[in-house]
C-alpha positions in Angstrom: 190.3 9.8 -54.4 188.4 13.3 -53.6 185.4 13.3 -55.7 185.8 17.1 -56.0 188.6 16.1 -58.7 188.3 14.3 -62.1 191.4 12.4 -63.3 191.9 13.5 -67.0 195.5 11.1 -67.8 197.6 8.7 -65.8 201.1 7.7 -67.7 204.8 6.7 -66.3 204.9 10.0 -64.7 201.8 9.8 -62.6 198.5 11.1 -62.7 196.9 14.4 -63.6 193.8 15.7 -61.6 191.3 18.8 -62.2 189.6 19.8 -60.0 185.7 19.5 -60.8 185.1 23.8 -60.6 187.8 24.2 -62.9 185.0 22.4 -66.0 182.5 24.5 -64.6 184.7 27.7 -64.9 185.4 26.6 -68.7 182.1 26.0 -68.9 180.7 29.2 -67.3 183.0 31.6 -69.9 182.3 29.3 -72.7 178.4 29.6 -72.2 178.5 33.6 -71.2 180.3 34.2 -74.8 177.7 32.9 -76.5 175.3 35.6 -78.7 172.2 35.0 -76.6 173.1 33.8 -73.8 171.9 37.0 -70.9 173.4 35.0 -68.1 174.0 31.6 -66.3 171.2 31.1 -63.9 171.7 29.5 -60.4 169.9 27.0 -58.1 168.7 28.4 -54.4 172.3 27.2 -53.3 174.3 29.2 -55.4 171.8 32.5 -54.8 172.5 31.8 -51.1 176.4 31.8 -51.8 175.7 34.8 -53.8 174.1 36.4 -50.8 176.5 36.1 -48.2 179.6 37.1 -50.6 180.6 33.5 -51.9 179.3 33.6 -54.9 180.7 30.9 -57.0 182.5 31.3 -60.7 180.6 28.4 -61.7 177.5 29.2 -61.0 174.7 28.0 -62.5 176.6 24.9 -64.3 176.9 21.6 -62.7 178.6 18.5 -63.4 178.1 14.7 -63.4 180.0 11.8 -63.9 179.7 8.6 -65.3 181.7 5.7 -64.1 183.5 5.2 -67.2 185.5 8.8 -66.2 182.7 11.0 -69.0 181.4 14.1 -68.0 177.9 15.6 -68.5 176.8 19.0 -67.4 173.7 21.1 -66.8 174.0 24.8 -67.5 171.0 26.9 -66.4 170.6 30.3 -68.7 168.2 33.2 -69.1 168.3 34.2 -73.0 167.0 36.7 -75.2 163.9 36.1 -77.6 165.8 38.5 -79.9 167.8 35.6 -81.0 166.5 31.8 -82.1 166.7 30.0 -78.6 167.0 26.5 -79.8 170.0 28.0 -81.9 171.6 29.9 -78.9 171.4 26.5 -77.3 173.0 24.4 -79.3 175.9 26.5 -79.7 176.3 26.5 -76.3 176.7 23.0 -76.2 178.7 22.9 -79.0 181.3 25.4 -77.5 181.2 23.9 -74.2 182.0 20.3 -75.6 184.7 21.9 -77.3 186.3 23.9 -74.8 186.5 21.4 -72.2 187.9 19.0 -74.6 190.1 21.0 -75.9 191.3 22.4 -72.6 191.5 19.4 -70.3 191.1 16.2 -72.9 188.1 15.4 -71.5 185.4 14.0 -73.5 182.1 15.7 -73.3 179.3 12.9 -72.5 176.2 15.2 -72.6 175.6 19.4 -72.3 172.1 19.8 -71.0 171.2 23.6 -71.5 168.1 24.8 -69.0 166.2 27.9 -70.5 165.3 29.2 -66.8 164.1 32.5 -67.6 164.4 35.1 -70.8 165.0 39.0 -70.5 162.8 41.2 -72.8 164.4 44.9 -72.6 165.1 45.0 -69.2 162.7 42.7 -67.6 164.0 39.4 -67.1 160.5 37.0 -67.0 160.2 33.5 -66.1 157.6 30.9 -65.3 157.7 32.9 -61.8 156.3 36.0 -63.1 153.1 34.7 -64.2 
């Protein structure tokens, strides 16, 4: 089986596959709705993509699995300290969980949320800046 796809139900008919950027995509929109949330913050890979035009729709959220078929993610954000952070955060995994589940009746393991940087007006600062 490709590991780039996550069976989500096998029955009398066959299998069903997703493929593993689709729960990032979900993921992705779920986390950009959220009050809060500024944007989804990438790793040197994904600003490379971004770079050269191949900038990913998942960017920013990445996804593990366990060998019992559960998925956990990491989702990387830059916030706002106009709004409670731990708050934003939690409904972001909370929305996510939901989403997927909902979506693709996958069950949710764990949604790790990375504060990478916060925007104040229109200055996004970081552990960078200082």
């Amino acid at each position: 089986m490709n590991k780039e796809f996550i069976e989500i139900c096998t029955n009398d008919n066959g299998s069903i596959f997703i493929k593993e950027e689709v729960i990032k995509v979900i993921a992705a929109n779920t986390t950009i709705e959220i009050d809060g949330v500024m944007a989804l913050k990438g790793n040197t890979i994904d600003t490379v993509k971004k770079f050269i035009g191949t900038k990913s729709p998942g960017e920013g959220v990445y996804v593990e699995r366990d060998s019992t078929g559960d998925v956990s993610l990491n989702i990387y954000i830059s916030g706002t300290l106009e709004k409670n952070l731990k708050e934003v955060c939690q409904n972001v995994q909370m929305g996510v969980s939901e989403n997927i589940l909902k979506m693709t009746g996958l069950k949710v393991k764990a949604v790790n949320v990375y504060i990478e940087s916060i925007i104040v007006g229109d200055r996004e600062q970081s552990q960078k800046d200082e």
